[in-house]
C-alpha positions as MATLAB code, in Angstrom:
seq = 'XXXXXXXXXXXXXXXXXXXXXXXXXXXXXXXXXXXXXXXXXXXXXXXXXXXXXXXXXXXXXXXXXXXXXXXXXXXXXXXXXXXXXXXXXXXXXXXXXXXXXXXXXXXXXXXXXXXXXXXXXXXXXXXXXX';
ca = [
     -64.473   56.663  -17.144;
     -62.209   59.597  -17.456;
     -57.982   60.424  -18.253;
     -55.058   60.414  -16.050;
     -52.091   61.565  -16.723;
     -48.074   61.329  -15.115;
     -45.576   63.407  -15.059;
     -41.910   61.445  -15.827;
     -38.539   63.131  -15.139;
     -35.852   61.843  -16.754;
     -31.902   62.257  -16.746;
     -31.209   64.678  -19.396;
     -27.897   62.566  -19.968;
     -28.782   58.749  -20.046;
     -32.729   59.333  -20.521;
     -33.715   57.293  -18.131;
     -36.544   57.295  -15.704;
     -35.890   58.873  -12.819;
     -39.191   59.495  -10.887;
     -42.964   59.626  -11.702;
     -45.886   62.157  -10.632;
     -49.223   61.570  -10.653;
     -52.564   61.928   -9.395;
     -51.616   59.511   -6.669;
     -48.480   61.548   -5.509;
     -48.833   63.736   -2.818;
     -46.485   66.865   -3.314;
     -46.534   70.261   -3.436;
     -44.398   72.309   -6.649;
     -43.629   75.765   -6.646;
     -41.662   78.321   -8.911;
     -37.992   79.639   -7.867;
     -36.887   81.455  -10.356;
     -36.270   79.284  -13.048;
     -36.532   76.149  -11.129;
     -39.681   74.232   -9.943;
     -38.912   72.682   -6.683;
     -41.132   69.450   -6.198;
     -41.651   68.356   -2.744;
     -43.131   64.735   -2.852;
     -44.233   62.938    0.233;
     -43.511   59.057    0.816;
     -44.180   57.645    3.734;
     -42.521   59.390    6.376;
     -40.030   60.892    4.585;
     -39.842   63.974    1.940;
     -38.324   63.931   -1.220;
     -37.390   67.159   -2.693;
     -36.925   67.648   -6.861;
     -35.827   71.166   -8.024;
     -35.937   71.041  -11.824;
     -34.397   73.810  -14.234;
     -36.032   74.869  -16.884;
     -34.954   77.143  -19.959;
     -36.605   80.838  -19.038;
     -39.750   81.889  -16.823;
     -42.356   80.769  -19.597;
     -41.098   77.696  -19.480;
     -40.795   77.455  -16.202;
     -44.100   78.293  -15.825;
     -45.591   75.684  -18.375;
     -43.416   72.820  -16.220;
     -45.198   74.292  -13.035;
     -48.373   74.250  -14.726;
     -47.960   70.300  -16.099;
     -47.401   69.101  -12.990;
     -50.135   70.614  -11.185;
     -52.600   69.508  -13.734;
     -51.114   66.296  -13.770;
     -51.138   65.372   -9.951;
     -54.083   67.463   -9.102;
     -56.583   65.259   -7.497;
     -59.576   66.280   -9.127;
     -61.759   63.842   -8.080;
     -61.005   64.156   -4.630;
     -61.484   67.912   -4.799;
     -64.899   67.741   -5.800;
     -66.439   65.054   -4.473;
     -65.633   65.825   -1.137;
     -63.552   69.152   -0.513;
     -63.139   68.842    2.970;
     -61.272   65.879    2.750;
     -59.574   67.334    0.152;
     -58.404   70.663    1.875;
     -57.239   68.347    4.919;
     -55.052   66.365    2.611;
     -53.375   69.428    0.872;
     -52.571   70.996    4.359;
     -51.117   67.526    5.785;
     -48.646   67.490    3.157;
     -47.937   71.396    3.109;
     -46.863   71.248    6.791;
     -45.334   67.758    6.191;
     -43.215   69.535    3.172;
     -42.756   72.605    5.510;
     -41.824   70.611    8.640;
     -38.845   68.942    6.698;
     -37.489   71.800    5.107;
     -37.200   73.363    8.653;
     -35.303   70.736    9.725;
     -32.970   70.211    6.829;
     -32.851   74.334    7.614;
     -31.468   73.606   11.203;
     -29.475   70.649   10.302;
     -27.830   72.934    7.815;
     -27.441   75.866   10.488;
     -26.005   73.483   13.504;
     -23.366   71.932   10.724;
     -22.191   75.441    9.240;
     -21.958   76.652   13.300;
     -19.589   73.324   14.228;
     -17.348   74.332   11.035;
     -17.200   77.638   11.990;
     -16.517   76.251   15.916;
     -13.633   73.990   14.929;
     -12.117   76.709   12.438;
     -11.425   78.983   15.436;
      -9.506   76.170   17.225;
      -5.604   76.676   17.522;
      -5.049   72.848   16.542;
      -1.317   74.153   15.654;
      -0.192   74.739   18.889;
       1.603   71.356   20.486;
      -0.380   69.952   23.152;
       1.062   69.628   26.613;
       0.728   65.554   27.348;
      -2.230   64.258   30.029;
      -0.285   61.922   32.744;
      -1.533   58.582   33.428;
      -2.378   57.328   36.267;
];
């Protein structure tokens, strides 16, 4: 009938399996620099891989693996439509989440910077009891 194929990351320390990719996965992978930052997902969640490679040609042969490996070919020509719907469902599913780890990350750094301009050192004059 025809090939697939699967990406497998591994721990670089213990070697063992840490996640697969395949035609099956639905993610998105882009370059950053030296790093390819996966965005699988999995249910309702997203699960987010950014993996380092040696210099930018490597880097790009790691981008370039993956997308072969988890493109859905079939899909893609047999019915494109379909195809394009599925690839923007999981871009803006991928998007959506990093905009909320984003604000998560903004509302957490602005509730440090809130409590580190409390005066917790001065003594605190006692509430009665009624």
């Amino acid at each position: 009938m025809g090939h697939s194929s699967q990406v497998v990351v591994r721990s670089s320390s213990t070697n063992k399996i840490m996640t697969l990719f395949s035609e099956t996965s639905d993610l998105q992978a882009e370059k950053r620099g030296n790093f390819v930052v996966v965005g699988c997902v999995e249910g309702s969640k997203v699960v987010s891989w950014s993996l380092n490679a040696l210099n930018n040609a490597e880097t790009l042969r790691l981008l370039a693996s993956i997308e072969l490996a988890c493109y859905k070919c079939k899909q893609a020509i047999g019915d494109p439509r379909t195809h394009y719907k599925s690839r923007r469902k999981i871009d803006r599913a991928i998007k959506d989440d990093r905009r909320k780890r984003h604000r998560r990350r903004k509302d957490q750094d602005a509730m440090v910077e809130a409590f580190s301009r409390q005066a917790l050192n001065e003594p605190m004059e006692p509430v009665p009891i009624q």
